[in-house]
N, C-alpha and C positions, 0 to 999 in steps of 0.2 A: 584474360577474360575477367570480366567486372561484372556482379550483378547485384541487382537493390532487389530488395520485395519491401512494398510497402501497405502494410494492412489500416484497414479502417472500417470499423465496425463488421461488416460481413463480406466486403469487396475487397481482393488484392488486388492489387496491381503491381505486376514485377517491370523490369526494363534490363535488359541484356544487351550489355556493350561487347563485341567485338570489333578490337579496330575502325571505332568512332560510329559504326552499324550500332542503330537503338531499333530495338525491336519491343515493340510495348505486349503485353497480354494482359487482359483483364479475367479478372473469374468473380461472377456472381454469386453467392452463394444464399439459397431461399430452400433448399430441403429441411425439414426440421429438426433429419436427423444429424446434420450436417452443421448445425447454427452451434450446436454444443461445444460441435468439436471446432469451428472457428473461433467461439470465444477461448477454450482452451489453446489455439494457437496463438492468439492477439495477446494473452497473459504469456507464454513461454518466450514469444517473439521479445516483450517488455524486457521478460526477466534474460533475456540473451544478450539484449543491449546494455543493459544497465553492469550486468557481469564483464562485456567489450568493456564497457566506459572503464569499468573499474580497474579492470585488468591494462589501462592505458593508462594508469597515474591520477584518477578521480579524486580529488581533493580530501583531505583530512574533514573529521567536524567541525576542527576550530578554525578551517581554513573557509569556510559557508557561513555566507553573508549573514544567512537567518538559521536560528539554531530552535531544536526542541527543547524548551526547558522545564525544571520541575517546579512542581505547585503544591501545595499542602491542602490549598481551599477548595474544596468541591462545588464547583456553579449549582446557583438553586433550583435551577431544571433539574439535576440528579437527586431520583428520590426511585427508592425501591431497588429491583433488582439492577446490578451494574459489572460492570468489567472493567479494575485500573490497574494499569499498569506502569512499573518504575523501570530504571535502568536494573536494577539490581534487586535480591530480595531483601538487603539490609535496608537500603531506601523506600521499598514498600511495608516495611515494618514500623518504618520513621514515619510511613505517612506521605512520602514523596514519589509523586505522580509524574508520567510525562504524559498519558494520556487516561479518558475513561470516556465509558457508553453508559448507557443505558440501556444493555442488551442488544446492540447494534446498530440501532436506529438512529441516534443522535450521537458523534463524539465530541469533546472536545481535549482540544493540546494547548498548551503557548509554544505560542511563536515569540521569541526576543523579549518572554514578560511576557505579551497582551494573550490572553483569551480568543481562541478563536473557535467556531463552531462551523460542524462539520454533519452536512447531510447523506445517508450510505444512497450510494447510487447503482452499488452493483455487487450480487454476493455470493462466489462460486463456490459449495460445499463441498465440491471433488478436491479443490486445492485449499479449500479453510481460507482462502481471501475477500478482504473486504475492500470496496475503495470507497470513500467518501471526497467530497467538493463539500467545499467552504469559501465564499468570496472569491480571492484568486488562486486558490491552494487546492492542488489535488491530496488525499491521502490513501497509504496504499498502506492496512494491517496485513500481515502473513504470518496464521497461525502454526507454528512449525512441530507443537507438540502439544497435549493435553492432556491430564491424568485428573482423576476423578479423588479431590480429597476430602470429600466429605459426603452428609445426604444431596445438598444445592448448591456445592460449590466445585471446581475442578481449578486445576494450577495450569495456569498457558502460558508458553514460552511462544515468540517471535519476532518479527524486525517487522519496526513502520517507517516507510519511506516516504519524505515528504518533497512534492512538485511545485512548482510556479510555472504555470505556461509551457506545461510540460519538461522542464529544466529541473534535475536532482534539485534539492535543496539540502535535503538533511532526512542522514539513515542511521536508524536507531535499533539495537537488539533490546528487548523489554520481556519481564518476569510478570507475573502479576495473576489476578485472579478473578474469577465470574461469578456470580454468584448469589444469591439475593438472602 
């Protein structure tokens, strides 16, 4: 027996194979209280695939066409309160970024060197994720821990996964800090 579920935005749709029998079912989903807990399946759904993929031989960093790289310059849209984050904390001590906000609203990464900017499009604070679109690129932060180190600032740990057309690109764990 074979089955798919496939989610999009608040409609599944599964298909159940036995023995070449496709049997489709759809489920609407329009309760309010209901829509929550779809978008928390449509994010676990993600994170199950991406863990399949990975658990199947997912490519290394340096084996991804396009990579997240570090920057030292901050774009002159960042000004005031921000969030950047490096691979490491020695690299965020350097100054070396792979990404920063502006408190969530705007990020930006390089992709391969270039600058690319990224708008949030969806922000679930049950699971501290953010995903932002930029041009062809989706991006997906996953805050995984936070501690409070100062009066206005806290230390975040997590991994940003970056997409093309819905296709891994390149997955990053990052240290880094909020703060203004």
């Amino acid at each position: 027996m074979f089955k798919i579920l496939i989610v999009s935005g608040c409609f599944a749709v599964s298909f159940q194979t036995k023995g070449g029998d496709k049997s489709p079912g759809l489920t609407n989903v329009t309760d309010d209280s209901k829509v929550a807990e779809c978008s928390k399946s449509s994010i676990a759904i993600h994170d199950l695939l991406v863990r399949q993929k990975t658990q199947s031989g997912l490519k290394t960093d340096t084996e991804y066409t396009e990579q997240l790289t570090e920057f030292s310059e901050l774009p002159a849209e960042m000004d005031g309160c921000s969030c950047n984050f490096s691979l490491s904390k020695a690299a965020y001590h350097k100054g070396r970024y792979i990404y920063v906000n502006d408190y969530a609203n705007t990020s930006f990464v390089f992709i391969n060197h270039k600058l690319q900017k990224f708008t949030l499009i969806n922000h679930n604070p049950e699971t501290n994720t953010f995903l932002y679109h930029g041009n062809v690129y989706t991006l997906k932060i996953v805050v995984t821990k936070e501690v409070q180190s100062g009066n206005e600032e806290r230390l975040v740990q997590g991994v940003a996964t970056l997409f093309k057309a819905k296709r891994l690109m390149a997955k990053k764990i990052f240290v880094g800090y909020c703060g203004c």
